[in-house]
Biotite code that builds the C-alpha atoms (Angstrom):
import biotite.structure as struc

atoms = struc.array([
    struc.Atom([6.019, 4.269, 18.731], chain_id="A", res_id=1, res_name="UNK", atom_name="CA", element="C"),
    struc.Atom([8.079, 2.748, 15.959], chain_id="A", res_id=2, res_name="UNK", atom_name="CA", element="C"),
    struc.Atom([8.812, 4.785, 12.408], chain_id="A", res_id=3, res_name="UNK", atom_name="CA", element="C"),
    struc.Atom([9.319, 2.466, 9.248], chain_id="A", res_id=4, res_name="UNK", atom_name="CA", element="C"),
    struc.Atom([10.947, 4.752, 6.742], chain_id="A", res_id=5, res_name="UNK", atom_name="CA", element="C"),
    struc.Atom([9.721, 3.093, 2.793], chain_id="A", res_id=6, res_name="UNK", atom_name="CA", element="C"),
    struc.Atom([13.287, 3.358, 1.612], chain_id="A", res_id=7, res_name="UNK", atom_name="CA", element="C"),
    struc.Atom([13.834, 1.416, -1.759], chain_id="A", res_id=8, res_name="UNK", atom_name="CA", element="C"),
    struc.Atom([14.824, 2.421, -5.519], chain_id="A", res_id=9, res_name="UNK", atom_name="CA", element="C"),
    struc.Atom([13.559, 5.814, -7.405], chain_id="A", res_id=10, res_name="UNK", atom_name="CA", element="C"),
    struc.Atom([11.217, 6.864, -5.504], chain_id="A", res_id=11, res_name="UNK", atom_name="CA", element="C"),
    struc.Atom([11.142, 3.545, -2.471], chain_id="A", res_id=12, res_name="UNK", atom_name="CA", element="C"),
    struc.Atom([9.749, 1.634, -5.272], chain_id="A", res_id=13, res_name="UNK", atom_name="CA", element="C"),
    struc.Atom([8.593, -2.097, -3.616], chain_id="A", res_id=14, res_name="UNK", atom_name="CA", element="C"),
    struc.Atom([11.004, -4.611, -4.726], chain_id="A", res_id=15, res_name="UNK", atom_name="CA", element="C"),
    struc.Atom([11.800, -8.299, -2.716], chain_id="A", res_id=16, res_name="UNK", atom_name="CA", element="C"),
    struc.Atom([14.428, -6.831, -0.219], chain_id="A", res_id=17, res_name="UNK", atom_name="CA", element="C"),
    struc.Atom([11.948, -3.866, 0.984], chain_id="A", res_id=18, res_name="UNK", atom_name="CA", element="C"),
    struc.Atom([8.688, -6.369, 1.201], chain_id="A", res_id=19, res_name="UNK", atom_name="CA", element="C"),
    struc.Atom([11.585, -8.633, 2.893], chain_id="A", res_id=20, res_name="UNK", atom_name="CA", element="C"),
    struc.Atom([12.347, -6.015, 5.719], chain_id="A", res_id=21, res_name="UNK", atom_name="CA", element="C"),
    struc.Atom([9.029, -4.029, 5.872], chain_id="A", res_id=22, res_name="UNK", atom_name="CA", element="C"),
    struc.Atom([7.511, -7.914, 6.784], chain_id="A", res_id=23, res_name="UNK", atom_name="CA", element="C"),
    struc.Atom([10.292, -7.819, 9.473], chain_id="A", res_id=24, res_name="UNK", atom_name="CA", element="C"),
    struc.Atom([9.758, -4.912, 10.852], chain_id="A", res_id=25, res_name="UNK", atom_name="CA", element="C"),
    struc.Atom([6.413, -5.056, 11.057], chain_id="A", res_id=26, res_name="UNK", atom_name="CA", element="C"),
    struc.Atom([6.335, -8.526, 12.774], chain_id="A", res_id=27, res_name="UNK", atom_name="CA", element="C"),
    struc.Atom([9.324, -7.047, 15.368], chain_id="A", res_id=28, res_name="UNK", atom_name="CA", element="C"),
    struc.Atom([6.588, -4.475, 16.235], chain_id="A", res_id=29, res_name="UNK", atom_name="CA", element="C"),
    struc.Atom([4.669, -6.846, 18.561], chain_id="A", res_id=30, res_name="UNK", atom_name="CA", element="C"),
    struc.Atom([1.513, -4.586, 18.888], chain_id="A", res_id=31, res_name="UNK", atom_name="CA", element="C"),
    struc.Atom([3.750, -1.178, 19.440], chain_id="A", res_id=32, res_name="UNK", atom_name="CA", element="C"),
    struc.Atom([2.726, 1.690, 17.220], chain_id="A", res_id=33, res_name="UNK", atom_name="CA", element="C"),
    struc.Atom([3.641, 1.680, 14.038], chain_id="A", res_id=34, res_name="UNK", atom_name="CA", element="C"),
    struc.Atom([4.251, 5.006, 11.715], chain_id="A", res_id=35, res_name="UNK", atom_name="CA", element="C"),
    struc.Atom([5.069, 4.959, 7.758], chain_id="A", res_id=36, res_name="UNK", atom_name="CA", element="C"),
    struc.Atom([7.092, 7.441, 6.315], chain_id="A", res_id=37, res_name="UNK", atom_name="CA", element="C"),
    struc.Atom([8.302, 7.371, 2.481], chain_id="A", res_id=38, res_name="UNK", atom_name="CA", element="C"),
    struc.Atom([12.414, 8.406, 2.635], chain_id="A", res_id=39, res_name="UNK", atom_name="CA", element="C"),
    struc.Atom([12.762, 11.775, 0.633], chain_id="A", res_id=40, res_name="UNK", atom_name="CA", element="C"),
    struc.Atom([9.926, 13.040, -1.205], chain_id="A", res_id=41, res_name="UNK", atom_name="CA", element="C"),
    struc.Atom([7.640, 10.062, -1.640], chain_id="A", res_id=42, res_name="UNK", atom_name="CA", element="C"),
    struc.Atom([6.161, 7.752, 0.084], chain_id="A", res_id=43, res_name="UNK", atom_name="CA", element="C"),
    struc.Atom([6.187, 4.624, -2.674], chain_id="A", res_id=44, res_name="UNK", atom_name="CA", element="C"),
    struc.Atom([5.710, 5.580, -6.253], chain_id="A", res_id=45, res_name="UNK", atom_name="CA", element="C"),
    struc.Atom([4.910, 1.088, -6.541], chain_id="A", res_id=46, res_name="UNK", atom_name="CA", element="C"),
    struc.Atom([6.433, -1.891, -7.126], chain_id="A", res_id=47, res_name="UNK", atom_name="CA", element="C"),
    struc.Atom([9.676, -2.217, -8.838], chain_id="A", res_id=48, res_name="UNK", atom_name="CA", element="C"),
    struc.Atom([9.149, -2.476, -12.306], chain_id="A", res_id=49, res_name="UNK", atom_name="CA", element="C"),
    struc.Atom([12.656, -3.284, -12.917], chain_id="A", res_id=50, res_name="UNK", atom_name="CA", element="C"),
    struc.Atom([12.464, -6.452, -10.847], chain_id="A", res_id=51, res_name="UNK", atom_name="CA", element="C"),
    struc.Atom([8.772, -7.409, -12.253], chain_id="A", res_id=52, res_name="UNK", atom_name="CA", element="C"),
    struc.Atom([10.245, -7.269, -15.835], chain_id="A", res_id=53, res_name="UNK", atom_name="CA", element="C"),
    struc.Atom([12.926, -9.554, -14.939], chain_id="A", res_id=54, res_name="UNK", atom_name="CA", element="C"),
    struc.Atom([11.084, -12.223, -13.759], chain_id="A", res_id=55, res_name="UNK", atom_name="CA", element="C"),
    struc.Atom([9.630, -15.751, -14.919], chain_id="A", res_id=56, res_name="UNK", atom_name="CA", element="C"),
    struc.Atom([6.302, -17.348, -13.917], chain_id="A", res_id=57, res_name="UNK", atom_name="CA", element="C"),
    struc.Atom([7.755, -18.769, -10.414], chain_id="A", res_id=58, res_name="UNK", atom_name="CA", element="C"),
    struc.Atom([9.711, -15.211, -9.622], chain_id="A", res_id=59, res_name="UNK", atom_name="CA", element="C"),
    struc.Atom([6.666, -13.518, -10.063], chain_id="A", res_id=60, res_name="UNK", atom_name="CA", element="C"),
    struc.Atom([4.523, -16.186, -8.287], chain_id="A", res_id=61, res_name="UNK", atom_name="CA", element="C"),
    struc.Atom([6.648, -15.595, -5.271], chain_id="A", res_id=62, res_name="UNK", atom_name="CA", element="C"),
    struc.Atom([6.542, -11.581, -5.764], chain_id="A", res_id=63, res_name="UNK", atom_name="CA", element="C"),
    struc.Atom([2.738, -11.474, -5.635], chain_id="A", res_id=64, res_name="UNK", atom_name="CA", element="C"),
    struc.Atom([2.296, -14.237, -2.789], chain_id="A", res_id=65, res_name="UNK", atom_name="CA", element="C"),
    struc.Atom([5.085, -11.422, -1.170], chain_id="A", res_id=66, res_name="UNK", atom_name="CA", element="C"),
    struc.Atom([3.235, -8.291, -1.656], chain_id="A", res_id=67, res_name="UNK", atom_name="CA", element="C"),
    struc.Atom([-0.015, -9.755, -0.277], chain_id="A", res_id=68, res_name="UNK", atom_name="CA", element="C"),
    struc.Atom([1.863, -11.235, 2.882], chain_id="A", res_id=69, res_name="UNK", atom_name="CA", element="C"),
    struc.Atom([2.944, -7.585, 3.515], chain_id="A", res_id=70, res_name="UNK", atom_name="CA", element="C"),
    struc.Atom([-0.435, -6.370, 3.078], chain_id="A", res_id=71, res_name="UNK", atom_name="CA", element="C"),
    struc.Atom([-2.596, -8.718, 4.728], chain_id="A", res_id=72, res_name="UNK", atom_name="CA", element="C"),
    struc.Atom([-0.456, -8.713, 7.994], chain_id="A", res_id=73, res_name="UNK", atom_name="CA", element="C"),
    struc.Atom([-0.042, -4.618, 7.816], chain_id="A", res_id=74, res_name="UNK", atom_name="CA", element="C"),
    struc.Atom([-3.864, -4.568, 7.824], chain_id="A", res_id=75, res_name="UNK", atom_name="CA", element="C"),
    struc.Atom([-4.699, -6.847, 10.956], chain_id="A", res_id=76, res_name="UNK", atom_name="CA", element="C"),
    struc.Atom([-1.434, -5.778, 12.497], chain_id="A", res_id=77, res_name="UNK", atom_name="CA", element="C"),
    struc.Atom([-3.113, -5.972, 16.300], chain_id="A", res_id=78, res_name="UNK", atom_name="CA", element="C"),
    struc.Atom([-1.748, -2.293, 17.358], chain_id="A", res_id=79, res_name="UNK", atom_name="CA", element="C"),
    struc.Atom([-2.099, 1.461, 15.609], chain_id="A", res_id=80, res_name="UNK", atom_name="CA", element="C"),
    struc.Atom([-0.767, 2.476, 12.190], chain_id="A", res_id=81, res_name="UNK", atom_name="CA", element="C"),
    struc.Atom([-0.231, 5.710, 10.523], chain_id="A", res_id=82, res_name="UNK", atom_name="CA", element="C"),
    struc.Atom([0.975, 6.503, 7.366], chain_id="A", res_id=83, res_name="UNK", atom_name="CA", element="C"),
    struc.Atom([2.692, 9.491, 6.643], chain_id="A", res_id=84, res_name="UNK", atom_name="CA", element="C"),
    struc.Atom([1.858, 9.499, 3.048], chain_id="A", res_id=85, res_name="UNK", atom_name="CA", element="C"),
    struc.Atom([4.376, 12.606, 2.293], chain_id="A", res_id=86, res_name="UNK", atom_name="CA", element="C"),
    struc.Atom([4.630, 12.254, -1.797], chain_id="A", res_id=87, res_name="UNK", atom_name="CA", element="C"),
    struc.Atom([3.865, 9.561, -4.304], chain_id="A", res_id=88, res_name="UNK", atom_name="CA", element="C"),
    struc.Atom([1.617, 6.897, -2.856], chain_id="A", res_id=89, res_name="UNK", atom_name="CA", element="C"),
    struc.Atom([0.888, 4.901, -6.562], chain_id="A", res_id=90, res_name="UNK", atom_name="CA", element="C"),
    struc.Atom([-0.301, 1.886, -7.074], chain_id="A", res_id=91, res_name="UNK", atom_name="CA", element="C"),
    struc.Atom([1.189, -1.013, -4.906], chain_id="A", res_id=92, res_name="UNK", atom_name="CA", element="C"),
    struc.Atom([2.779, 2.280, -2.808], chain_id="A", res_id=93, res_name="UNK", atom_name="CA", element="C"),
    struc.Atom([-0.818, 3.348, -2.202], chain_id="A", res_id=94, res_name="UNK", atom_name="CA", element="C"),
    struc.Atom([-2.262, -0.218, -0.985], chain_id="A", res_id=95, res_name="UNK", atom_name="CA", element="C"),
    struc.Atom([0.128, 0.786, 1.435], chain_id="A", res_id=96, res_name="UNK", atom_name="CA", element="C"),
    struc.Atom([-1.266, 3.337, 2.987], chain_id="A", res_id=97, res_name="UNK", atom_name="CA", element="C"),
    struc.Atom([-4.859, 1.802, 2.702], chain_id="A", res_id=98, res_name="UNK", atom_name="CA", element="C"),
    struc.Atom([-4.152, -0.617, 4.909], chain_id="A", res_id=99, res_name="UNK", atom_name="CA", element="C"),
    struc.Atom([-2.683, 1.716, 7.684], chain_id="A", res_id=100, res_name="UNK", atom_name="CA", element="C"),
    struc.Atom([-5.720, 2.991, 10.086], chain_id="A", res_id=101, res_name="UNK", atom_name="CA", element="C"),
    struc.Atom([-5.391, 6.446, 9.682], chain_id="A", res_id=102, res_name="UNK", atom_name="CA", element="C"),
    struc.Atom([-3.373, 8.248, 6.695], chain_id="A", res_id=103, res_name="UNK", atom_name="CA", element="C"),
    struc.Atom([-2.333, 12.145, 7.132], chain_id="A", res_id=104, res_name="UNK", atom_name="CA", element="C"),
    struc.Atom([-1.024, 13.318, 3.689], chain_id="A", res_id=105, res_name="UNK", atom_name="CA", element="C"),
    struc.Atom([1.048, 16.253, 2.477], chain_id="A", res_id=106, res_name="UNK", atom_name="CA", element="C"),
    struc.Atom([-0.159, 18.936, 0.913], chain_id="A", res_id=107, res_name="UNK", atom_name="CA", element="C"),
    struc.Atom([2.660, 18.902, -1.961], chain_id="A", res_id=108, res_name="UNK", atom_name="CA", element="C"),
    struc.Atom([0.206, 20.003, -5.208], chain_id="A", res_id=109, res_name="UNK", atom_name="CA", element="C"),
    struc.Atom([2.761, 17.607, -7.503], chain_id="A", res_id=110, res_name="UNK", atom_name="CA", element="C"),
    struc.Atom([2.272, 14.708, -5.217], chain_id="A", res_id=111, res_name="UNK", atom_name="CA", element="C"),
    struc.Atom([0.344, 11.698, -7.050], chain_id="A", res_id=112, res_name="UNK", atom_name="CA", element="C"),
    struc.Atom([-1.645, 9.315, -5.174], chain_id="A", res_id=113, res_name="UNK", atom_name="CA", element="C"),
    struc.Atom([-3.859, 6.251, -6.614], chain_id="A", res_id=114, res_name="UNK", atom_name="CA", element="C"),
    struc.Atom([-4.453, 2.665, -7.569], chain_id="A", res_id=115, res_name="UNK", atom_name="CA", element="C"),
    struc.Atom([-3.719, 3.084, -11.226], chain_id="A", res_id=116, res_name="UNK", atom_name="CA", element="C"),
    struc.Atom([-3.410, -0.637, -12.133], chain_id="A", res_id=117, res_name="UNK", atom_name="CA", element="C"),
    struc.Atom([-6.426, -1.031, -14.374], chain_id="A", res_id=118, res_name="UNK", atom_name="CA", element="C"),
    struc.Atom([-4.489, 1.438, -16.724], chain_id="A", res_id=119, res_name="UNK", atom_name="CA", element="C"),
    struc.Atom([-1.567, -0.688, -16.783], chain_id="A", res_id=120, res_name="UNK", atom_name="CA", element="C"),
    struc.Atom([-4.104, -3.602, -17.819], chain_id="A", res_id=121, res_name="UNK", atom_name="CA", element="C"),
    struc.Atom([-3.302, -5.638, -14.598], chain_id="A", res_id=122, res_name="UNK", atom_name="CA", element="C"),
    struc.Atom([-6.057, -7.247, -12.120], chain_id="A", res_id=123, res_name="UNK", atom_name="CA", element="C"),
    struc.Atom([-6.325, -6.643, -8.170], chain_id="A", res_id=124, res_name="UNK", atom_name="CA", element="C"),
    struc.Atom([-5.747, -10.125, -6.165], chain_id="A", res_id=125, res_name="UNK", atom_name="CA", element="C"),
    struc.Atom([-9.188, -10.797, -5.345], chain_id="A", res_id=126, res_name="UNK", atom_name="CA", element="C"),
    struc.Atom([-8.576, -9.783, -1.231], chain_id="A", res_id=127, res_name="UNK", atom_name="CA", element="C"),
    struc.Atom([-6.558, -6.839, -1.691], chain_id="A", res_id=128, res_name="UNK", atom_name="CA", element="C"),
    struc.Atom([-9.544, -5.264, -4.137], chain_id="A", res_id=129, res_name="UNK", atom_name="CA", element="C"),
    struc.Atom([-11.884, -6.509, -1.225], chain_id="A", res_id=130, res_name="UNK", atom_name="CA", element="C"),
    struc.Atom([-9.592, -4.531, 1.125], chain_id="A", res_id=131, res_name="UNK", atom_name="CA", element="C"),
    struc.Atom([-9.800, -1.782, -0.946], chain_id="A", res_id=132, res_name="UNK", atom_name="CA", element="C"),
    struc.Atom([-13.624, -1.516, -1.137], chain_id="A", res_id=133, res_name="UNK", atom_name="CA", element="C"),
    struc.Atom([-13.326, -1.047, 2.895], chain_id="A", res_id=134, res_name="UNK", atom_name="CA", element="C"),
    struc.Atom([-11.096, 1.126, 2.807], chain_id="A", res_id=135, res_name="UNK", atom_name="CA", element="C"),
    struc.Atom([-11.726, 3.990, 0.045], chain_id="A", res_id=136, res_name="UNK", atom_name="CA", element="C"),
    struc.Atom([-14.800, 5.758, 0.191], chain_id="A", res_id=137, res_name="UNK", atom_name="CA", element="C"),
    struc.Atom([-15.355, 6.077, -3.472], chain_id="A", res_id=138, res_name="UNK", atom_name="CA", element="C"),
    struc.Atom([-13.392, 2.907, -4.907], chain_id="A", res_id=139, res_name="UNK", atom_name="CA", element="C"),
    struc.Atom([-14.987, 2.586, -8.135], chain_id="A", res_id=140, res_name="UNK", atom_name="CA", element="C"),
    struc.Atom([-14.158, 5.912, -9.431], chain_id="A", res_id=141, res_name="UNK", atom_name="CA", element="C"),
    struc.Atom([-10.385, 5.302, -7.711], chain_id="A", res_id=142, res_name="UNK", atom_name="CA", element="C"),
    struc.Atom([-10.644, 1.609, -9.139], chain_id="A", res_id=143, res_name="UNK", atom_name="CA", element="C"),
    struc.Atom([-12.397, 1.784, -12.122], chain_id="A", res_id=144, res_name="UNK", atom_name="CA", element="C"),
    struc.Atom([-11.112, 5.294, -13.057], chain_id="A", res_id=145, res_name="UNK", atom_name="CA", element="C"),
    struc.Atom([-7.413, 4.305, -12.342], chain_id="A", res_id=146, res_name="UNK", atom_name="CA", element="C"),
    struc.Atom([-6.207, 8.020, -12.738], chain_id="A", res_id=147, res_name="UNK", atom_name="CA", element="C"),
    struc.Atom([-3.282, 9.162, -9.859], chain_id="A", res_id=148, res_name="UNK", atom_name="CA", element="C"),
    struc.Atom([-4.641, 12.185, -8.062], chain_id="A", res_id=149, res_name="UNK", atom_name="CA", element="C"),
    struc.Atom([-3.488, 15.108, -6.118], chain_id="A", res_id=150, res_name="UNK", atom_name="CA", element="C"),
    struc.Atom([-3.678, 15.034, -2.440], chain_id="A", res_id=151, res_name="UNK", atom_name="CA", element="C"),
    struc.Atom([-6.817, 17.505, -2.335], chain_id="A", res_id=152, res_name="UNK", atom_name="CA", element="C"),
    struc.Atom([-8.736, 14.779, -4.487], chain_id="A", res_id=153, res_name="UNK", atom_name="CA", element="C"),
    struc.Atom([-7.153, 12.098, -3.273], chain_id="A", res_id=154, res_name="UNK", atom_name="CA", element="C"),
    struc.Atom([-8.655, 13.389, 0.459], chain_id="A", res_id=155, res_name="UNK", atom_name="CA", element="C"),
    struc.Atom([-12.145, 13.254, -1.492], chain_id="A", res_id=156, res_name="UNK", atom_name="CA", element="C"),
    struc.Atom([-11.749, 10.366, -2.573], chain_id="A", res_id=157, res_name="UNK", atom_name="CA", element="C"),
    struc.Atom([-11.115, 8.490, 0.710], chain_id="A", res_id=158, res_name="UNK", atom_name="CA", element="C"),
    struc.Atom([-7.528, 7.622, -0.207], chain_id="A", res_id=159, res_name="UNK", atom_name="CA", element="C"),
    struc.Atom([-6.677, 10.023, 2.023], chain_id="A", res_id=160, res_name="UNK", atom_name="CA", element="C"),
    struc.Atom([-8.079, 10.747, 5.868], chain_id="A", res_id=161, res_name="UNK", atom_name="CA", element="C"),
    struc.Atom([-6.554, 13.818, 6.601], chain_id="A", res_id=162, res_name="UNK", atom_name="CA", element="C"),
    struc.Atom([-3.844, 16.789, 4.835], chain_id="A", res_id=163, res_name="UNK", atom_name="CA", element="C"),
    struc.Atom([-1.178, 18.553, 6.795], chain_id="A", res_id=164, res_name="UNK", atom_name="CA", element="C"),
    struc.Atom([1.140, 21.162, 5.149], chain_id="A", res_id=165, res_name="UNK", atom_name="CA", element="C"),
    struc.Atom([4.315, 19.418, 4.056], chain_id="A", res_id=166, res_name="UNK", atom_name="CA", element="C"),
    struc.Atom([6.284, 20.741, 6.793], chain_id="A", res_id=167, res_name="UNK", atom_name="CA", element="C"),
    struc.Atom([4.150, 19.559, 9.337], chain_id="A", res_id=168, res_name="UNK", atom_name="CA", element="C"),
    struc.Atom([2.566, 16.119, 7.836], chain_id="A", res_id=169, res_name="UNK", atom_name="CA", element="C"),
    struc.Atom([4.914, 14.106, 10.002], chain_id="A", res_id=170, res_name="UNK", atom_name="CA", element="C"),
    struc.Atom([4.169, 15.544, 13.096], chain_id="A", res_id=171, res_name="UNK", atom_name="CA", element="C"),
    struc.Atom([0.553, 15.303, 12.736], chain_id="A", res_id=172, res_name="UNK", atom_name="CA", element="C"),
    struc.Atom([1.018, 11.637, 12.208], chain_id="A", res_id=173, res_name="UNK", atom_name="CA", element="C"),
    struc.Atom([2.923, 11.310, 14.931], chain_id="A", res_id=174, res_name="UNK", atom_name="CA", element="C"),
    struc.Atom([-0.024, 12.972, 16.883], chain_id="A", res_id=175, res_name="UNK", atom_name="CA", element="C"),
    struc.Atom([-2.431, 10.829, 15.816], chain_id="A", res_id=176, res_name="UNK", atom_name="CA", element="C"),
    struc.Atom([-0.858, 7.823, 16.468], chain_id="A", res_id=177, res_name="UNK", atom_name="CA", element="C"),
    struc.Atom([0.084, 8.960, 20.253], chain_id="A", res_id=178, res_name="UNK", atom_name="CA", element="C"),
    struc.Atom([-3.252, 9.372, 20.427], chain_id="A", res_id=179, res_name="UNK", atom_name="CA", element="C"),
    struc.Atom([-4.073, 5.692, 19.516], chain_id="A", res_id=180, res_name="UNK", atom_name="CA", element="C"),
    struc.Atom([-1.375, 4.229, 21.478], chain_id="A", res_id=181, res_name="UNK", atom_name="CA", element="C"),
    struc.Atom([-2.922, 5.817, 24.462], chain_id="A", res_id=182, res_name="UNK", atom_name="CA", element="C"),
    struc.Atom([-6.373, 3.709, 23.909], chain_id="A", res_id=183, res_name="UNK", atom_name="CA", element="C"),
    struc.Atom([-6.681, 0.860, 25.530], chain_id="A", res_id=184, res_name="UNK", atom_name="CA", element="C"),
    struc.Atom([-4.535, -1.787, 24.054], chain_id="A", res_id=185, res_name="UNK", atom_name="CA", element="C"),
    struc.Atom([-6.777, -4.829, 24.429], chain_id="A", res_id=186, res_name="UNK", atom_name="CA", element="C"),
    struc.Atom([-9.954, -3.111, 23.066], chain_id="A", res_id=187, res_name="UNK", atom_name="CA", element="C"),
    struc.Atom([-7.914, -1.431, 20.578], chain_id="A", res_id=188, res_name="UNK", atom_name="CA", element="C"),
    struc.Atom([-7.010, -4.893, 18.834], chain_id="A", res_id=189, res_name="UNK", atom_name="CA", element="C"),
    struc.Atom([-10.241, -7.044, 19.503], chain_id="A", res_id=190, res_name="UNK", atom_name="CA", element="C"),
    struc.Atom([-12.421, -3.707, 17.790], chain_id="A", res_id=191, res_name="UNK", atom_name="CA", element="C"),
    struc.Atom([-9.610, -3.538, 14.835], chain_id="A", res_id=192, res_name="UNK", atom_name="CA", element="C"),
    struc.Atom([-9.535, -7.446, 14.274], chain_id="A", res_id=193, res_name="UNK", atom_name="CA", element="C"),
    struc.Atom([-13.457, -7.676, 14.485], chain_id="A", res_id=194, res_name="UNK", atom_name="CA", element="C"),
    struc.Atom([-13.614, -4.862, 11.571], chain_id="A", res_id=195, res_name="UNK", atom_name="CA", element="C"),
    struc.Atom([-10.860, -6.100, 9.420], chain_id="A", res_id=196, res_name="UNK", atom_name="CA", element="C"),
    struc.Atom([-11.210, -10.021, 9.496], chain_id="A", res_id=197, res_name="UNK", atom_name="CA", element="C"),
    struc.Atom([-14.318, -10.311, 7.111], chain_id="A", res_id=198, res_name="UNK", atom_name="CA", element="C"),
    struc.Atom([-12.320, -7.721, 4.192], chain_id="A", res_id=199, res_name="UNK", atom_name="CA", element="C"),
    struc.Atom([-9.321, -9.951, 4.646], chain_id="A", res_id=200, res_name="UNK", atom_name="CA", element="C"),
    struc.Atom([-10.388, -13.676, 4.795], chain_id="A", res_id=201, res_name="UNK", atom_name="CA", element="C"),
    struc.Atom([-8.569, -15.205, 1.924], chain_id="A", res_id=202, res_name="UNK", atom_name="CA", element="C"),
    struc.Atom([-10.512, -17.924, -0.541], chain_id="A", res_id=203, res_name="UNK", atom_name="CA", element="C"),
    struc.Atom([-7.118, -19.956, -0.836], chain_id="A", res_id=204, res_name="UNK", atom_name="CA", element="C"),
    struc.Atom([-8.142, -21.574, -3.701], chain_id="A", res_id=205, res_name="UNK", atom_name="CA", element="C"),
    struc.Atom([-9.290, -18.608, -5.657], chain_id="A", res_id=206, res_name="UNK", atom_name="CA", element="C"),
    struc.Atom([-6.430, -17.075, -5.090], chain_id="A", res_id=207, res_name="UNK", atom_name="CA", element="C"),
    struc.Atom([-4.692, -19.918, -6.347], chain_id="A", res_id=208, res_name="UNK", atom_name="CA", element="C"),
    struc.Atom([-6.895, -19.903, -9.173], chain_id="A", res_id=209, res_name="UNK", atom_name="CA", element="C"),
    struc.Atom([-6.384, -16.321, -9.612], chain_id="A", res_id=210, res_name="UNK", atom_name="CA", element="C"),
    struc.Atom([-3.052, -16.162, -9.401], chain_id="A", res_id=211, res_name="UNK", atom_name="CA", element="C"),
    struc.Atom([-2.462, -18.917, -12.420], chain_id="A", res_id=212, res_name="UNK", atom_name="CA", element="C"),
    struc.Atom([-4.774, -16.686, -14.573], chain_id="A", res_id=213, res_name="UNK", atom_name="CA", element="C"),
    struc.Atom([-2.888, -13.535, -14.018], chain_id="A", res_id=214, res_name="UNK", atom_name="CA", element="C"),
    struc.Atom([0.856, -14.965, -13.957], chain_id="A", res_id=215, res_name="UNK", atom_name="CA", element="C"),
    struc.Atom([0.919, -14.998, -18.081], chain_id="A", res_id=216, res_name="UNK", atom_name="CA", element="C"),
    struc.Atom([-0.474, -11.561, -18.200], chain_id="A", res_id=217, res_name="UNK", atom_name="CA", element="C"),
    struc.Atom([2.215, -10.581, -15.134], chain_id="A", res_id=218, res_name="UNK", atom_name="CA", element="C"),
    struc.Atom([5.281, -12.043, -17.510], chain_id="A", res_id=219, res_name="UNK", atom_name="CA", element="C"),
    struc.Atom([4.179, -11.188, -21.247], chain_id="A", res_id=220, res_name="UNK", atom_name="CA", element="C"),
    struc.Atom([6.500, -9.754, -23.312], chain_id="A", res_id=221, res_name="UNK", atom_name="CA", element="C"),
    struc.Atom([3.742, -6.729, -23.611], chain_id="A", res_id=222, res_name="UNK", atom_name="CA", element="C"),
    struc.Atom([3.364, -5.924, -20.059], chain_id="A", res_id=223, res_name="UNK", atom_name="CA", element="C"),
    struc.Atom([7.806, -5.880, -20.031], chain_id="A", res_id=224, res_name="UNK", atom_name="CA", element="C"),
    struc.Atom([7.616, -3.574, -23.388], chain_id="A", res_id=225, res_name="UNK", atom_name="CA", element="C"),
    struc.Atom([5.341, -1.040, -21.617], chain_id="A", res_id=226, res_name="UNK", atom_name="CA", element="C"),
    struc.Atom([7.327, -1.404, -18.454], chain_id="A", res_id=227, res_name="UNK", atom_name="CA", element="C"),
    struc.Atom([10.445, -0.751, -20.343], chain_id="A", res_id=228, res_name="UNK", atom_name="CA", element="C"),
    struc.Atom([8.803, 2.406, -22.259], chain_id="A", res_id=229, res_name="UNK", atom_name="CA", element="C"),
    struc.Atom([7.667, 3.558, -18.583], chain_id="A", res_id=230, res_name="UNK", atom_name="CA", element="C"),
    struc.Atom([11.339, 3.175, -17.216], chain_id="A", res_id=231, res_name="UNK", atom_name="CA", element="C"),
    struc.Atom([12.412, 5.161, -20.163], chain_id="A", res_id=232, res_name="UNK", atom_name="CA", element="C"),
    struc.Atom([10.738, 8.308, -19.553], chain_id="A", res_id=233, res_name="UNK", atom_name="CA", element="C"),
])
C-alpha cells in the first residue's frame, strides 16, 4: 500500500508541480495500492486559480492536456485506489476522487464536495464528462446543477461511496483498500481495465477540436476577473 498525500497551495489546490508529482507517483506505483489523502483539512478544493489566471493560450493548452494525463492514467491505473476524501473535494479536486475505485469520505458537515464548473461557465473535456457519467450515480443533477454539497448529499449523489466519522475516515480507507490488494492481482486489473476502457477512450481529434474552442474562454479577461474576485474573498 502506497499513501499520496494532495499537498499543494490553500487548500492542495492542483497547480503544474502537484499534477507533475501526483503523475510520478502514480506511475512509481507499478500496480501497488494506491491511497489519496488531502494534507490538512481538505482533500483538493481544485485547480489553482492563481496559475490558470496567469497563463496564455499555450500555458493553458499544456495545463489542460496535464490535468487529463493525471486523470486518465489515475482511472485505468491497473491496481486498487482509494480516496480518502477528508474535506473539500471541488471541482478538478473532486474528478479526483471519481476516478479512484472506491471513495470513503468524512463526515465534516462544512466539508464541500462537487463538480461546480458549469457555474464558473467552463466546459468538461469531452472524456473526463464521459468519465464522470460512469462514475456518479446522479451526474446530471451533480453536472448540470453544479452546486458543492455536503458529504451526506454528496454520498446520495454517488460522489461519494461510503462516510466514516472524521477521526476514523482514514482508517476505513485503509481497510478497504487492504481488502482489494488481497484480490487477486491479475483478475483485479483485466476486470478494472475491461470496465474503464470504453469511459476513457479518447476521440484525439475532438479533443483537439475541443480544446481550441475552450482555450479563449480558459484565458479571457472575464474568466481572470471572476477568478481574481474569487481569490479575493
Amino acid at each position: 500500500m502506497k499513501r499520496i498525500v494532495i499537498e499543494g497551495p490553500g487548500k492542495n489546490a492542483l497547480g503544474t508541480d502537484l499534477m507533475v508529482r501526483l503523475r510520478e507517483e502514480v506511475a512509481a506505483g507499478a500496480g501497488e495500492g494506491l491511497l489519496f489523502v488531502g494534507s490538512g483539512d481538505a482533500f483538493s478544493a481544485g485547480l489553482d486559480l492563481k496559475e490558470v489566471a496567469s497563463l496564455d493560450l499555450d500555458g493553458m493548452d499544456r495545463f489542460l492536456r496535464r490535468l487529463q494525463d493525471l486523470l486518465l492514467e489515475l482511472y485505468l491505473y491497473p491496481g486498487p485506489t482509494v480516496a480518502c476524501v477528508n474535506g473539500h473535494a471541488i471541482a478538478g479536486g473532486c474528478l479526483v476522487a471519481l476516478v479512484c475505485d472506491h471513495r470513503v469520505g468524512a463526515r465534516n458537515p462544512r466539508a464541500r464536495i462537487g463538480l461546480n464548473e458549469v457555474a464558473l461557465g467552463l466546459r468538461f473535456p469531452p472524456v473526463l464528462l464521459q468519465i464522470a457519467a460512469a462514475r456518479v450515480t446522479r451526474v446530471e443533477e451533480v453536472v448540470l446543477g453544479s452546486k458543492l454539497h455536503d458529504p451526506e448529499s454528496a454520498l446520495r449523489l454517488g460522489l461519494l461511496d461510503e462516510l466514516a466519522d472524521d477521526a476514523a475516515a482514514l482508517e476505513r480507507a485503509e481497510q478497504v483498500l487492504k481488502y482489494l490488494e488481497s484480490l487477486p492481482r491479475e483478475a483485479y486489473a483485466a476486470a478494472k481495465r475491461d470496465l474503464r476502457a470504453r469511459h476513457a477512450a479518447m476521440d484525439h481529434e475532438a479533443n483537439r477540436a475541443f480544446l481550441e474552442e475552450v482555450l479563449p474562454v480558459w484565458t479571457s479577461d472575464e474568466l481572470k476577473a471572476r477568478i481574481l474576485k474569487m481569490l479575493q474573498r
